[in-house]
N, C-alpha and C positions, 0 to 999 in steps of 0.2 A: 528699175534698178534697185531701187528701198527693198519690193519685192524678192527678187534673188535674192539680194544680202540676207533678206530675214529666214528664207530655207536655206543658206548657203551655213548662217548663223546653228539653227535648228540642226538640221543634219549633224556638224559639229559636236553639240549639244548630246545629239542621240548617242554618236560615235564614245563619246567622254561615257555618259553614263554606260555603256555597254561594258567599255572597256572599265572601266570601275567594278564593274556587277563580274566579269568573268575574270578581273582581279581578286576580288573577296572568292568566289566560289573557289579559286585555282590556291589561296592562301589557307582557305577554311578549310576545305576538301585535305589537306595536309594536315590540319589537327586530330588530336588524342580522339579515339570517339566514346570515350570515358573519365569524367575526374575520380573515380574511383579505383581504388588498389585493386584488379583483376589481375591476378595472371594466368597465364595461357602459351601451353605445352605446345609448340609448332616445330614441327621436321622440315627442314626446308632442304630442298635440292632442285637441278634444273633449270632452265632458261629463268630469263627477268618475267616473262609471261606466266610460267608456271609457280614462281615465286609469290608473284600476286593472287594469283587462285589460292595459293596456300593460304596467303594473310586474309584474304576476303572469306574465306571456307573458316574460318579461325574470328571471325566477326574484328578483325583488326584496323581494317582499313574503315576509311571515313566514305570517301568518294572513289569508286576503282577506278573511273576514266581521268580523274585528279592524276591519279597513284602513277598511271599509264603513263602521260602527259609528264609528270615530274622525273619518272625513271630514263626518260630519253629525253630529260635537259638536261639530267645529271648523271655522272659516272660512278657508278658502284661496282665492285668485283666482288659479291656474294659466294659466302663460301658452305659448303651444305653442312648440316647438320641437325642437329636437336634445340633448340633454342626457349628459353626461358621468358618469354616479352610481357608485357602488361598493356589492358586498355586502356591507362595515361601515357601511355608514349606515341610524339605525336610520327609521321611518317620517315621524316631525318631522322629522328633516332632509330627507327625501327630498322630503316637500309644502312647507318652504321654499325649497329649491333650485328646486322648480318653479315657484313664482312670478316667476322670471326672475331667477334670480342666475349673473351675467355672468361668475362663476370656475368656472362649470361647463357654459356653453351651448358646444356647437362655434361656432367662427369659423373653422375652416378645415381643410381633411382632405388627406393627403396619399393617394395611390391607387399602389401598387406590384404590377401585373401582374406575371402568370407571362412568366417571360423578358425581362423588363424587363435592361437594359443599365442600367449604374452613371450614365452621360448621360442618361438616360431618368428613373433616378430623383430625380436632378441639376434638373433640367425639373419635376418634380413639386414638391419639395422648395421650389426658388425660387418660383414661383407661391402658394404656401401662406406663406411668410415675408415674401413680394413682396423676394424680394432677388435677386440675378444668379444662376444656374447655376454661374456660374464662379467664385465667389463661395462657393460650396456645394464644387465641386470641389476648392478650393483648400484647403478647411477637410479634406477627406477624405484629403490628399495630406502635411497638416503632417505632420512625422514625429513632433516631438513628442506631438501629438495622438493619434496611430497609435500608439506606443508604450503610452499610456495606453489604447488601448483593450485592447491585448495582455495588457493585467496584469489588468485586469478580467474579460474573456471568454474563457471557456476556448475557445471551439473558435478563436480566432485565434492566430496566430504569427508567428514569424519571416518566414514564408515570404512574407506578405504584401506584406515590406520589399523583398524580391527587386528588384533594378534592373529587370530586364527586364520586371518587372509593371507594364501599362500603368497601372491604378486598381486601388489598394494594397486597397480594400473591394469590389471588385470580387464579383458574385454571394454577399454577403452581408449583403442584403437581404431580408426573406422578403415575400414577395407578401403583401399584407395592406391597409384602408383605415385608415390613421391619422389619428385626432380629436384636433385642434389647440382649448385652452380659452382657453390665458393669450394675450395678445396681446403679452408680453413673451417669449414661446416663442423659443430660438436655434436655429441650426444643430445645434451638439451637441446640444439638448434632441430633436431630431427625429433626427435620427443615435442613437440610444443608447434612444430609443424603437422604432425598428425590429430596433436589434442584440438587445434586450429579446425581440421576438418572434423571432427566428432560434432565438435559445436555447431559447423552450420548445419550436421547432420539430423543432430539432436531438438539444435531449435526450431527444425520444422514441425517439430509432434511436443515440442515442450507444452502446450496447453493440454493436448489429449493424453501424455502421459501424467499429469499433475491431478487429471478426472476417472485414471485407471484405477479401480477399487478387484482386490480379493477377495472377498465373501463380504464384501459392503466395504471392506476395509481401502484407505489410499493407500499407495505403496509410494516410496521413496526411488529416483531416478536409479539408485543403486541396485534398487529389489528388483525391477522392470527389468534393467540389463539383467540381472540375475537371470531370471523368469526367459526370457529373449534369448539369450544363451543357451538354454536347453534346448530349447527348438529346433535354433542355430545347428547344435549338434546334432538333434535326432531327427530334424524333418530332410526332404530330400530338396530339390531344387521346383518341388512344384508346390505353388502359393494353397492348391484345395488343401494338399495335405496339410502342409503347416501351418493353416488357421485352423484344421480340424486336432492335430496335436497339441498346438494351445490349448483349445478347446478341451483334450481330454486331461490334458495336466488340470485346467481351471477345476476341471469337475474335482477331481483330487484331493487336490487345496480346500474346494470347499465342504468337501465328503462331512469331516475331513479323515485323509486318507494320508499316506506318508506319498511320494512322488515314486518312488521306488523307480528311479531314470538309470541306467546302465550308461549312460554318458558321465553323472556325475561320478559314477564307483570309479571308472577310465581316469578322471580328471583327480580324485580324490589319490592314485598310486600313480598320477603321475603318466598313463600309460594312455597306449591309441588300440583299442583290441573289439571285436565285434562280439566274442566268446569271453565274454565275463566269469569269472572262478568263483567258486564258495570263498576260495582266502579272499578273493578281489574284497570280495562284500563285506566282509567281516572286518575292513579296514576301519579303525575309528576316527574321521576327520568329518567336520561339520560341512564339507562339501559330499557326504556321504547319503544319499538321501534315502538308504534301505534303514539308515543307524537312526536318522536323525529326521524329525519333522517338517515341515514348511518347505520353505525355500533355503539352497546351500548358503552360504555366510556370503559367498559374491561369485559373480561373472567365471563362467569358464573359459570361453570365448571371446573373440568380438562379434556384433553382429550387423547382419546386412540391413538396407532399407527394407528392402521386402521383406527381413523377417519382422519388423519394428511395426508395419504396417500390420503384417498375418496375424501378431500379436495384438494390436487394438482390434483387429478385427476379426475373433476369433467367432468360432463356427460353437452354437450354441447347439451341441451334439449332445446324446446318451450316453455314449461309449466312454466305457473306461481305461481302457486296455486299446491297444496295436499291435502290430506287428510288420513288419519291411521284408518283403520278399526278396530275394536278392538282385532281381531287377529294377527294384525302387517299388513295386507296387505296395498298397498299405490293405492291411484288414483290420478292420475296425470290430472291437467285441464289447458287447456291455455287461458282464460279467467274467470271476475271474474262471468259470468251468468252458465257458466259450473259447477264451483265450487259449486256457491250454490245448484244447484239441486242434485250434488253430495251426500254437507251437508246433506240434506233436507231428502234425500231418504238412508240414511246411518248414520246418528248419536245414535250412540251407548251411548252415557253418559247426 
């Protein structure tokens, strides 16, 4: 009799701790699967099943058979959309917020291409707040403003203040789509939201751009995006070329030679043109680089990773000279008699 009691005991025992252990997993399995501030862009539509692949495909969820298991004890009526979530939110908040709460749907996205122009992103920015361009412009140009972001952001400076810098934020922007929730969102809120991304962009090469030298010389995080920006413009979307165009501006720089870029004369009037003019070039601004030495006084652009990379990892060529066929193909010249026949026998525009 002692016997049975003591398995009857036992079994009990085993019973408690089971249900214990598949209490913790069914609680835990419900938690954040981050204490960190992540957020993460999810569309959600379709059944409760497809919901879940959503959040699981989105690294949201902790546990999916948890997730399973809690959505059919509990009642949610999930409403589709674009949703703004983070990995601190633990499961209950996640299928409340999907029932359509309005502090967390997108209402409006801002879109920042590779090689976007500080006016381009101006244009995006406005459309998203619905407020002027110029408006936008004007808020990026306050000094005070700019000053404040100086103290905040390490890779900004001084340099940015520079008189002769057309747009003081100029090429630091990082290409990215940015999800607008609150409807109360301001300029600065979207301004500082992008600067946000530059930073984690930036600080993944901040050692190897702090070891990047010009003809022996280091260059300032200013001069790199400078330098990154021409590329930006003149190479095409393929990495051989634009380490070899680095490469040929480097030779350049350290000739030294002036850069003579047909992207910066565009950028120096203001313009987007493939058929640069005599007057083009004869423009006098330090973003001029037929007028003027080195590198333009700042960023024409913004720039992608892969240009950021193609530029520390630039292609230790001869060539001095290129040219862009109008398919994108490149012809590489190492003088300037090469080049022109190149021109000559190849000008598409």
């Amino acid at each position: 009799m002692k016997k049975i009691h003591k398995i009857i005991i036992g079994i009990i025992a085993n019973v408690l701790i089971l249900v214990l252990a598949l209490t913790f997993v069914y609680f835990d399995g419900q938690g954040a699967v981050s204490s960190k501030d992540e957020e993460v862009i999810v569309e959600i539509s379709g059944s409760n099943a497809s919901v879940l692949d959503q959040l699981d495909k989105a690294g949201l969820i902790k546990n999916k058979t948890v997730a399973n298991i809690y959505l059919k004890l509990n009642s949610y009526d999930f409403i589709a959309n674009t949703y703004v979530l983070n990995k601190n939110m633990d499961l209950p908040k996640i299928c409340q917020v999907l029932e359509g709460d309005k502090d967390y749907i997108s209402s409006a996205r801002v879109t920042i291409l590779d090689g976007y122009r500080i006016t381009d992103c101006a244009t995006q920015v406005g459309e998203a707040l619905e407020v002027d361009s110029n408006e936008v412009l004007a808020k990026w140009s306050d000094s005070e403003y700019l000053n404040s972001l100086i103290k905040k952001y390490w890779f900004l400076d001084e340099s940015i203040l520079n008189p002769d810098v057309m747009f003081s934020l100029e090429g630091y922007f990082a290409p990215e789509t940015y999800i607008i929730t609150a409807s109360n969102t301001t300029i600065e809120d979207v301004t500082e939201m992008m600067l946000d991304q530059t930073d984690k962009n930036l600080s993944k090469y901040k050692d190897k751009i702090a070891s990047f030298t010009i003809n022996g010389n280091p260059v300032t995080m200013h001069q790199f995006l400078t330098f990154a920006s021409i590329v930006q413009c003149e190479a095409s979307g393929n990495q051989d070329d634009q380490e070899k165009i680095a490469g040929v501006f480097i030779n350049r720089l350290e000739k030294p030679m002036r850069l003579q870029s047909d992207v910066t004369v565009n950028y120096a009037n203001q313009i987007k043109t493939v058929a640069v003019t005599y007057k083009d070039l004869n423009v006098d601004s330090k973003y001029n680089t037929y007028y003027y030495d080195g590198l333009p006084v700042g960023p024409i652009s913004n720039v992608s990773n892969q240009i950021i990379e193609s530029c520390l990892n630039y292609q230790d060529i001869e060539a001095m000279f290129f040219f862009a066929l109008e398919d994108g193909t490149v012809i590489y010249s190492n003088t300037y008699d090469e080049h022109l026949k190149v021109v000559s026998e190849n000008k598409w525009y």
